[in-house]
C-alpha positions, -999 to +999 in steps of 0.1 A: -298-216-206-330-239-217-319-265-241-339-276-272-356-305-253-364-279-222-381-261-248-399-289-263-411-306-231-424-272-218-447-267-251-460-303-250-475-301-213-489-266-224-504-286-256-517-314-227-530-283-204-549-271-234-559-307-244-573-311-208-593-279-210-608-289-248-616-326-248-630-319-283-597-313-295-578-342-284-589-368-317-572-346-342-540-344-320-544-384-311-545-388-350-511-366-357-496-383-327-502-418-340-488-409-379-461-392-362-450-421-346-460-444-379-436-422-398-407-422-376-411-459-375-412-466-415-382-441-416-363-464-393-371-496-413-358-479-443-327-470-424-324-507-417-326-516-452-306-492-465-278-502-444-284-537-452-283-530-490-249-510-491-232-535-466-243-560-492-231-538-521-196-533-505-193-567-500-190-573-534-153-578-551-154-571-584 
């Protein structure tokens, strides 16, 4: 039974394979790679300051 990540690891060296054959293509994945990773990093900081803000919100006795 393949898991999820089998799955995913398999179509991203087929993506690299294809990448390798069409150097053309590789700016336009570059680009989606880096806003990937720009997104999942901004979601992370608002994770933080979410966390922050309701621990500080809890905190408060009323």
């Amino acid at each position: 039974m393949r898991t999820y990540w089998d799955v995913l690891w398999t179509a991203l060296r087929a993506r690299i394979e294809v990448l390798r054959r069409e150097p053309e293509a590789g700016y336009s994945t570059e680009t989606v790679l880096v806003t990937a990773m720009l997104v999942v990093a901004a979601l992370a900081v608002i994770a933080v300051i979410v966390a922050k803000v309701v621990a500080k919100a809890n905190g408060i006795n009323l």
